[in-house]
C-alpha positions in Angstrom: -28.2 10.7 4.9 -28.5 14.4 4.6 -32.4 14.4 6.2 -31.0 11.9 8.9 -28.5 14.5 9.9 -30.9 17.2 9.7 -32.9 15.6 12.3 -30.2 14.5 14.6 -26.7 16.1 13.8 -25.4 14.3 17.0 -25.0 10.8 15.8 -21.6 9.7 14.7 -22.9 6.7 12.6 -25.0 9.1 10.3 -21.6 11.3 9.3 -19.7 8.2 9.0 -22.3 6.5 6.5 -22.4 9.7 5.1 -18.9 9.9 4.7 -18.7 6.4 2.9 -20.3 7.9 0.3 -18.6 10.3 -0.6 -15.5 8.0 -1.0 -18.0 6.4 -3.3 -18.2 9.6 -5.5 -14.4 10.7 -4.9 -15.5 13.4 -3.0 -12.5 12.9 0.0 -12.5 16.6 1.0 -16.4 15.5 2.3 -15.2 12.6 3.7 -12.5 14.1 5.7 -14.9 16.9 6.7 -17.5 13.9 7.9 -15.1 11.9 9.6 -13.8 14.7 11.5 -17.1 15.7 12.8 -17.9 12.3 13.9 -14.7 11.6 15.7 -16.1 15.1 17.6 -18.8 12.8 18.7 -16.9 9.6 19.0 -13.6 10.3 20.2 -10.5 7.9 19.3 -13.3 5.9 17.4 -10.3 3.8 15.5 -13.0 2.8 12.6 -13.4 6.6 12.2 -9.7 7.8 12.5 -9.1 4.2 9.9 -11.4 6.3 7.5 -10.5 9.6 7.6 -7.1 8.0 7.3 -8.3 6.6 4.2 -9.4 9.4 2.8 -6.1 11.7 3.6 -4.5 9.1 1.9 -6.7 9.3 -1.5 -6.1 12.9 -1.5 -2.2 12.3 -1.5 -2.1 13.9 2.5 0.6 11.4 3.3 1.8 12.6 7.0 -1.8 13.2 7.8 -3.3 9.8 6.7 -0.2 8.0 9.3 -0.9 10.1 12.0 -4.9 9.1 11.8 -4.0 5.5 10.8 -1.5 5.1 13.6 -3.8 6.8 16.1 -6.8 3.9 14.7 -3.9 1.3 15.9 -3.7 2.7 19.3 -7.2 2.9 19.9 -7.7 -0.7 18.6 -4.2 -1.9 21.0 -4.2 -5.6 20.6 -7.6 -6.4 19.1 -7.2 -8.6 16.2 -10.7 -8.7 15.6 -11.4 -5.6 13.5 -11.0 -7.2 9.6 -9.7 -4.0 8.6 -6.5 -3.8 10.6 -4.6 -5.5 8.1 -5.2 -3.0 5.6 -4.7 -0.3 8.3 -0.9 -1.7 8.7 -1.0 -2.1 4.5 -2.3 2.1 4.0 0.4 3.1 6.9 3.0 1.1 4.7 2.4 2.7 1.6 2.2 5.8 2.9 5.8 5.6 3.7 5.9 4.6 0.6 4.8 7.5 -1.2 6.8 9.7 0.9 10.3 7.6 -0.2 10.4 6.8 3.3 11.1 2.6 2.2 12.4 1.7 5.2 9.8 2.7 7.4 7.1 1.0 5.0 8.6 -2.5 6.4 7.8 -2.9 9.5 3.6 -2.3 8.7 3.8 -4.3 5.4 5.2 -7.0 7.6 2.6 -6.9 10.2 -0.1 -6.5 7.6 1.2 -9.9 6.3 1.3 -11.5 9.3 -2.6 -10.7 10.1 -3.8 -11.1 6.1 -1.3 -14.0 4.9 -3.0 -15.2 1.7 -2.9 -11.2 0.0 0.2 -11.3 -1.5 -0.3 -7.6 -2.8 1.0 -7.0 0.7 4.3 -9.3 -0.1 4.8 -7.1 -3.2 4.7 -3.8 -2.4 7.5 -5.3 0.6 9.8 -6.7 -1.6 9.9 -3.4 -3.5 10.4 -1.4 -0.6 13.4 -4.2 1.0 15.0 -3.6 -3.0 15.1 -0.2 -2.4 16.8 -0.5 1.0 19.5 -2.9 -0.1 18.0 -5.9 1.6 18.3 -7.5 -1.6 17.8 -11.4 -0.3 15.1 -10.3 1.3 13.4 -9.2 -1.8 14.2 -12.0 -3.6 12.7 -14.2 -1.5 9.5 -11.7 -1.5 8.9 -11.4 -5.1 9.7 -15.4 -5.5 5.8 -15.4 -2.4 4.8 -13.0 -5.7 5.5 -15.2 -8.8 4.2 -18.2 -7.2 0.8 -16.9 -6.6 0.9 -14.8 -9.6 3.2 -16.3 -12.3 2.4 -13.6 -14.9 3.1 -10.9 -13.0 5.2 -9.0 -15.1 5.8 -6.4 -12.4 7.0 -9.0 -10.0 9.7 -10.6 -12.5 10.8 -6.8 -13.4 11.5 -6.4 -9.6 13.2 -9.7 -8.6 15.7 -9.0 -11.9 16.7 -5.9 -10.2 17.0 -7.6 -6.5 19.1 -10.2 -8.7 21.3 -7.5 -10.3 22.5 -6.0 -7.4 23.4 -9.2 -5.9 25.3 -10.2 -9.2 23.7 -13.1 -10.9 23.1 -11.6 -13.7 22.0 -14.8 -15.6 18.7 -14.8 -13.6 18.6 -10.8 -13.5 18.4 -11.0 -17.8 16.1 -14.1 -17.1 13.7 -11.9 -15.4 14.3 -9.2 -17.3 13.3 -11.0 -20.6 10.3 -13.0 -18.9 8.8 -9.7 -17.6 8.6 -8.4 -21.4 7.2 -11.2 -22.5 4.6 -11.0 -20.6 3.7 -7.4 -21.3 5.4 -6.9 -24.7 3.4 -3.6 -25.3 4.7 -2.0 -22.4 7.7 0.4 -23.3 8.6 0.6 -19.4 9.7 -3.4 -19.4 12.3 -2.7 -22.2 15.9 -2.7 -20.8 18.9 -1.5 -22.1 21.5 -3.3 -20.6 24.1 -0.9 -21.4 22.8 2.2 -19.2 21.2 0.3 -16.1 24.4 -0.3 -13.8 24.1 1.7 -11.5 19.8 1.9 -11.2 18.9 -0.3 -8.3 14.9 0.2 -9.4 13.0 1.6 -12.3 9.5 2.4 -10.6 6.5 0.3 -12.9 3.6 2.1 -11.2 3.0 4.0 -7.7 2.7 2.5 -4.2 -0.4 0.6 -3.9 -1.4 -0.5 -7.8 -0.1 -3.7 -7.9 -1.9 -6.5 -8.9 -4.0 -7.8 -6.2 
């Protein structure tokens, strides 16, 4: 990629091809420095601004990988087609996320769902984020999408007993609680003490964006 560019620096494809490779090698800083120069020659190119959005994102620039993801949705408008708009709507989501910004992490989760149904991974991270806001029903009912496709996913039971918590059934909250350690008995983090967790609406498993597929 480095000889194509030397012989034509002007095409957008080479820097973005380019640029996909360093992702590869967890070299973002490159890819944000390729993607940038071929948005130069390919203005409001949403596949472009979608990757260097990406790659903001891997390097923890939250503010920066919204503003390119949301400037990929505008440049895309009301084309369905592109396969990666789900997870545009999904990165957006948990960048808001990582920011503690829960409540605007809905609305693209929810749209992310809507175009990609079948990944519940989407359904997950939203149930977390509707906990965290007090829409507690809500993330029961998400979390419930969760265990049915994944049934030993310990991270999804650990969340629904919280949901269940605040909404006072505490029978299914210790249900949860107990079914989530079972699952993952080595994992210190799924221990509860009963006695000190009143007042904690969510003990955070893992970051925005590892759940289980």
């Amino acid at each position: 990629m480095n000889m194509a560019i030397s012989k034509d620096s002007n095409i957008a494809m080479f820097y973005e091809r380019r640029s996909d490779l360093h992702v590869e090698l967890g070299k973002y800083k490159n890819s944000v420095e390729d993607t940038t120069r071929g948005l130069e020659l390919r203005q409001n190119c949403p596949i472009l601004l979608y990757k260097r959005g990406l790659a903001y994102y891997s390097q923890r620039e939250f503010n920066k990988a919204i503003e390119d993801l949301e400037s990929a949705l505008k440049a895309l408008k009301e084309d369905n087609s592109a396969d990666y708009k789900a997870d545009l709507y999904y990165h957006i989501g948990l960048s808001f996320a990582h920011l503690n910004q829960y409540k605007e992490s809905i609305p693209p989760f929810t749209e992310a769902i809507g175009l990609a149904p079948l990944k519940i991974v989407y359904k997950h991270e939203r149930a977390k984020c509707y906990l965290l806001t007090g829409d507690f029903k809500k993330s029961v009912e998400d979390f419930d999408a969760v265990i049915v496709v994944q049934p030993n996913n310990a991270h999804a039971y650990f969340g629904r007993a919280f949901a269940y918590k605040s909404l006072k059934d505490f029978g299914k909250s210790a249900e949860d609680f107990e079914k989530a350690h079972s699952l993952e008995p080595g994992n210190p983090n799924l221990r509860i003490n009963y006695k000190k967790i009143n007042d904690v609406r969510f003990i955070k498993i893992c970051e925005a964006g590892q759940e289980m597929e």
